[in-house]
N, C-alpha and C positions, 0 to 999 in steps of 0.2 A: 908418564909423559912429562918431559920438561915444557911445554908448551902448547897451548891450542896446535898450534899447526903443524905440530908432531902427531900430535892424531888425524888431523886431516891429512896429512902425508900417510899416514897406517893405513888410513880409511880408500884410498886414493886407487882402488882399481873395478872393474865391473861385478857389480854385484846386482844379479838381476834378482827378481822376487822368484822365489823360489828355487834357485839353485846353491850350489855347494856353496859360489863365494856370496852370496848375503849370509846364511850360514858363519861363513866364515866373520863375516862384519860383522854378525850380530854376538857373536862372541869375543871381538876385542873392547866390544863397546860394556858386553856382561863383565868382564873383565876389569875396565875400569873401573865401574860400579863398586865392583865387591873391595878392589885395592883402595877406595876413595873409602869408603868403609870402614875398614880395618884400619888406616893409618888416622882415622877421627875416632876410633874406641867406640862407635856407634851401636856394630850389631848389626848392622843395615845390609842385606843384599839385594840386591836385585834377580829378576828370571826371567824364563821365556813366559810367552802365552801363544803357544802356535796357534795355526788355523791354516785351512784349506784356498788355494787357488786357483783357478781353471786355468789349464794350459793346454799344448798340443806339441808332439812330437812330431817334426815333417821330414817325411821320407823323400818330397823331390818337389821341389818349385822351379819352376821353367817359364822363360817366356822368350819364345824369339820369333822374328820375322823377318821372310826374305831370305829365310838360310842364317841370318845374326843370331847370335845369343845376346840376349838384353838382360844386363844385372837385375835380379831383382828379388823382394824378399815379401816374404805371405804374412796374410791378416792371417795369424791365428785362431785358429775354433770358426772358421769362414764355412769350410766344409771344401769338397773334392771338386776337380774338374779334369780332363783329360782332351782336350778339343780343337780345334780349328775353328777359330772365328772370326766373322765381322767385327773390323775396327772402327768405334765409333765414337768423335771427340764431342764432348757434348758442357766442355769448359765448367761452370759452377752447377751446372744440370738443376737449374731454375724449372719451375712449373710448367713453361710456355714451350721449354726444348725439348718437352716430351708430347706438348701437343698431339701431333698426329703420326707421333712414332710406333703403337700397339705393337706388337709381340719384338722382343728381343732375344728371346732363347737362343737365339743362334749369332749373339753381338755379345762383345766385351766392349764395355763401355769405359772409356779414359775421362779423369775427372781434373779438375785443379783440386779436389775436396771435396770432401761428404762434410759440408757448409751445415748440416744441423738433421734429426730426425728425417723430416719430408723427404730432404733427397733421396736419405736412403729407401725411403719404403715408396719412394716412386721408380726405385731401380727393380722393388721387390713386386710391386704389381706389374711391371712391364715383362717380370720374367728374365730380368737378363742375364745372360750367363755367367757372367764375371765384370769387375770391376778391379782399376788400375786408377792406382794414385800416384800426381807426380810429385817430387821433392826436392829443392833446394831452388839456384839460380841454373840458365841454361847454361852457364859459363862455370859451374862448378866440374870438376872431374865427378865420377864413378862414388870413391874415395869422400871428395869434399862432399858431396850431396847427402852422407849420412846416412846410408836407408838400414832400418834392423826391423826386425819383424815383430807386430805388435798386435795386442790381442783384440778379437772387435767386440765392442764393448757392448753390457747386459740390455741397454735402451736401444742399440740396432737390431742385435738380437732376437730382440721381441716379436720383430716384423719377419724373421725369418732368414734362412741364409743364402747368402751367395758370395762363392768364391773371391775373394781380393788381394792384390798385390799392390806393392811400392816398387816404383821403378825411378829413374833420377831426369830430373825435369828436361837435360842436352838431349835423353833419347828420348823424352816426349814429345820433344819438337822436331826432332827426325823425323817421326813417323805422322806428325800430323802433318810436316812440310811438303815431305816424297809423299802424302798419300797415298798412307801404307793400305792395302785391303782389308788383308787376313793376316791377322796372327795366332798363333801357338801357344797355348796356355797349357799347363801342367801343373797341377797341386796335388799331393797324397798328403794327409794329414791324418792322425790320429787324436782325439781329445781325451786331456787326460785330465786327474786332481794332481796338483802339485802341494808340498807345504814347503809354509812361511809361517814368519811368528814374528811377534812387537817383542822389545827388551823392556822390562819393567822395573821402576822401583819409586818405594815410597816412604818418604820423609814426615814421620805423625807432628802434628803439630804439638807448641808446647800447652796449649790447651784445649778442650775438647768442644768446640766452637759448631762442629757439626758441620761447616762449610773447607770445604776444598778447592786448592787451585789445578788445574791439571795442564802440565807442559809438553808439548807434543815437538818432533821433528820428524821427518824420516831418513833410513840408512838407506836402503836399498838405490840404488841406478839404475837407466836406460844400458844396453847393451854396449854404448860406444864413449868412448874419451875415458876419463879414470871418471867421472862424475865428482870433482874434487868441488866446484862450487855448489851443485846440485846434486847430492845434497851433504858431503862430505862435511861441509861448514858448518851447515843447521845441526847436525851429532853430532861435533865436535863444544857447538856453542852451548847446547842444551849438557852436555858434559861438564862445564865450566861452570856452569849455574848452577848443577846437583852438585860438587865439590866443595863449593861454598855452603849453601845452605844444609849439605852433611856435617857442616861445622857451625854453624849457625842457624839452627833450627828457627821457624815462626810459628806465632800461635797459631798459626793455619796450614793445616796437612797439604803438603804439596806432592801431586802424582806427577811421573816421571814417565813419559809413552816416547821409545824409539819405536817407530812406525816399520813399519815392513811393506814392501809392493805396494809404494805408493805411485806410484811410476805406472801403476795397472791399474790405477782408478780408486787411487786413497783408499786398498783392500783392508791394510793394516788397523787402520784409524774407524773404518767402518765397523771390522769384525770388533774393535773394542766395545765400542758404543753397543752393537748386538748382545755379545755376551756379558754385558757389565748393567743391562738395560734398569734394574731394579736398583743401585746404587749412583745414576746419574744426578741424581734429585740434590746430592750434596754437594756435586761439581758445580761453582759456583762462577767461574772465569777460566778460560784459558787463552795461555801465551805458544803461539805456533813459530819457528822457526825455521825458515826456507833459504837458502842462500844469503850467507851472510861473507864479510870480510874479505871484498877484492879491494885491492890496490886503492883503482881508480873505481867512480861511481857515487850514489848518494844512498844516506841510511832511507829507508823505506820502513812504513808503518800503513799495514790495511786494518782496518777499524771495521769489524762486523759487531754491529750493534747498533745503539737507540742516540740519536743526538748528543745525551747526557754523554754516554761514552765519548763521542767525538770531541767535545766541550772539556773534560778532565783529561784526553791525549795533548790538546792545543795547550792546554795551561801547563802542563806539566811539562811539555818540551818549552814551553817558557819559562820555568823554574828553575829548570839544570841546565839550560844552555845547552842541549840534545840538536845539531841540525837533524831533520828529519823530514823528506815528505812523505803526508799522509795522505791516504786516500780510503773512499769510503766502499762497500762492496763485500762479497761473497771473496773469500779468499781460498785461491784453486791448489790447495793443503790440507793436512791433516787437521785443521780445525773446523773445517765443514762439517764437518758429522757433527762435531759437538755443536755449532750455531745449530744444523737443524732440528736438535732437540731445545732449543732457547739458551744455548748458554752463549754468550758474547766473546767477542775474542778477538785477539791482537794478534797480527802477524807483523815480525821483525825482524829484518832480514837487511839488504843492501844489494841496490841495483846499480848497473851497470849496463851502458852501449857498447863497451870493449872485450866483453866475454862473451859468449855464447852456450847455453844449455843444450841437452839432448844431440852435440853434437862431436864430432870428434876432435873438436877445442875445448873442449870442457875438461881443461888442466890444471895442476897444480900451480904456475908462475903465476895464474891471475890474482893469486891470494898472501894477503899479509898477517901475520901475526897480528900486527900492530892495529888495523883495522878490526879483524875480529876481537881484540880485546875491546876494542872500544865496545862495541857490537854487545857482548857479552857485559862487562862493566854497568853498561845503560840499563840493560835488562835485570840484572841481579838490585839495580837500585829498585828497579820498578815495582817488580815482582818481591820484592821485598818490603816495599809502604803499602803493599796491598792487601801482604800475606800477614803484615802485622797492625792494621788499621781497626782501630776501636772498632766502626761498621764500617763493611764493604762499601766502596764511594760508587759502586755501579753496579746495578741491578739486575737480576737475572731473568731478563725479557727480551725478545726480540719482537721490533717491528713489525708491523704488517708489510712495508716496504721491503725488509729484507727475508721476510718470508717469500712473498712473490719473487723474491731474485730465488734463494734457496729453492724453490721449486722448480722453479726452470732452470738451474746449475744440476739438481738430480733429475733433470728429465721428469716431474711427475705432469709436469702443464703439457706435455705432448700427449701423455699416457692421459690423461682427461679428455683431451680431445678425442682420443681413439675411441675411448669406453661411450662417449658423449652418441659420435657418430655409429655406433654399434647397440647400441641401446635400443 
């Protein structure tokens, strides 16, 4: 590739987690690995580390009323429904809107969002038949509203299932305006495993220091737009960086994770962590990269870690003259897993109000070369006085602050609660 955005351009079409085209991604990206490799006389390749996904095959999703057919697209692994139901708008489905509502089995309930746990397992004690989510503005078309079909995730789960769709917010206001009755729900689905797999490679350090950095992005996309800023940039940037430092080694081994089905609840980044559980203890920091290099926008930096960490990012973009805003927090990437076992971590990326993710604007024109190099540039210095620092200038602890966020990012402060009230 003559350039970063020649691979983001390669990288530039849907590749969901577990199909043929992440597949496909994840082999231009092994690809480059191995050619970056061999033109540094290194040795070095790269591989797969597959792993399993839960998916589902659906044989029919329907929803209409009144004789319409309403676009619309299934929560995956929801489970079946075949039925004629009470329509019932029940807006962010708060604790008080269920008050004195008792049985629903024979109501699908329309939501603005399943706003956090509670709601859902107040839909799952009421019994309700199904659930419809709406998506976008009322004034989007069909088209602009973006609906693709998404899997329900392992913390709703838990509580049990019930059928779900996505339908587009113009025909959610139809039918709550005309006071629609009954509507027509139709799901067949079947749950399946699907694979996926992370791209791997790693660069040993020049000395045997026992401590590692590990760099994470992910390939995989949402079903819609080419995914060129999310996350075509962050594998493109995190390429740029292994390029260099395959010619430039540091005394400190630096791992290389292209993430897979992160897009499905940071599957890739998770299964790492799982199957790596015994040699985490030398991953010492990690640099996550999420959308990086449009146009227009500002560099972004989320800081998971302990004060210190915050104090050595402020000074350091005071040293090279880096704009950057930072902010402090759980970052919703492939470096969550590694925080939640205590390793700290930077995520570096560049945001933007003039693009838009997950949606079918998420295209190649919002993106420059010239900004992702900067992007990539910043980092390769970073990641490189870190990767070559007498001692590591930041330690590998997390807060008790960001522990509690961490907990309630993976759902386990909900799951306390249940076990608490069950006891």
């Amino acid at each position: 590739m003559e350039t970063l955005l020649d691979l983001v351009r390669e990288l530039s079409f849907t590749r969901v987690g577990g199909s043929s085209e992440e597949m496909a991604a994840a082999e231009i990206i092994l690809r480059e690995i191995n050619l970056a490799g061999k033109e540094a006389g290194s040795g070095i390749t790269g591989e797969f580390m597959p792993f399993k996904i839960p998916g589902a095959d659906v044989e029919k999703c329907s929803v209409s009323a009144q004789g319409r057919e309403i676009k619309s697209e299934p929560f995956l692994c929801s489970g079946d429904i075949d039925q004629e139901c009470r329509l019932l708008y029940l807006g962010d489905a708060m604790e008080i809107d269920f008050a004195e509502l008792g049985d629903l089995s024979d109501t699908a309930v329309l939501l603005n969002g399943i706003r956090d746990e509670e709601t859902f397992k107040r839909l799952v004690e009421h019994k309700a038949a199904a659930f419809l989510i709406l998506q976008g503005k009322y004034y989007f078309s069909v088209e602009e509203a973006s609906l693709y079909a998404r899997a329900l995730r392992p913390h709703l789960l838990r509580n049990g299932k019930i059928p779900g769709f996505i339908i587009a917010a113009g025909d959610a206001m139809t039918l709550v305006q005309e006071e629609t009755q009954t509507i027509r729900l139709t799901l067949k689905q079947q749950d399946v495993e699907r694979d996926s797999r992370n791209v791997l490679a790693v660069i040993p350090g020049t000395r045997d220091t026992k401590e590692e950095i590990v760099l994470t992005a992910h390939y995989d996309s949402v079903p819609l737009g080419t995914g060129s800023w999310d996350n075509a940039t962050g594998a493109a940037a995190l390429l740029g960086i292994y390029r260099h430092f395959v010619l430039h080694p540091p005394k400190r081994t630096l791992r290389f994770l292209w993430c897979g089905s992160e897009e499905m609840g940071l599957l890739g980044s998770k299964a790492y962590v799982e199957q790596n559980e015994s040699s985490l203890e030398q991953i010492k920091f990690c640099f996550n990269f999420d959308m990086c290099g449009t146009i227009l926008g500002v560099n972004q930096i989320i800081i998971t870690g302990n004060n210190e960490l915050e104090t050595y990012v402020d000074q350091y973009l005071k040293r090279t003259g880096y704009s950057a805003r930072t902010t402090k927090g759980v970052h919703s990437s492939d470096s969550a897993p590694f925080c939640d076992k205590g390793i700290p971590a930077l995520g570096l990326g560049r945001d933007t109000g003039t693009a838009e993710i997950h949606t079918i604007h998420d295209l190649l024109p919002t993106i420059s070369d010239k900004a992702l190099r900067q992007n990539v540039d910043f980092a390769i210095r970073m990641v490189e006085d870190m990767a070559n620092a007498a001692i590591l200038p930041i330690k590998r602890e997390m807060p008790e602050e960001r522990k509690k966020e961490l907990d309630k990012y993976f759902h386990r402060d909900t799951e306390k609660k249940t076990s608490s009230v069950t006891e």
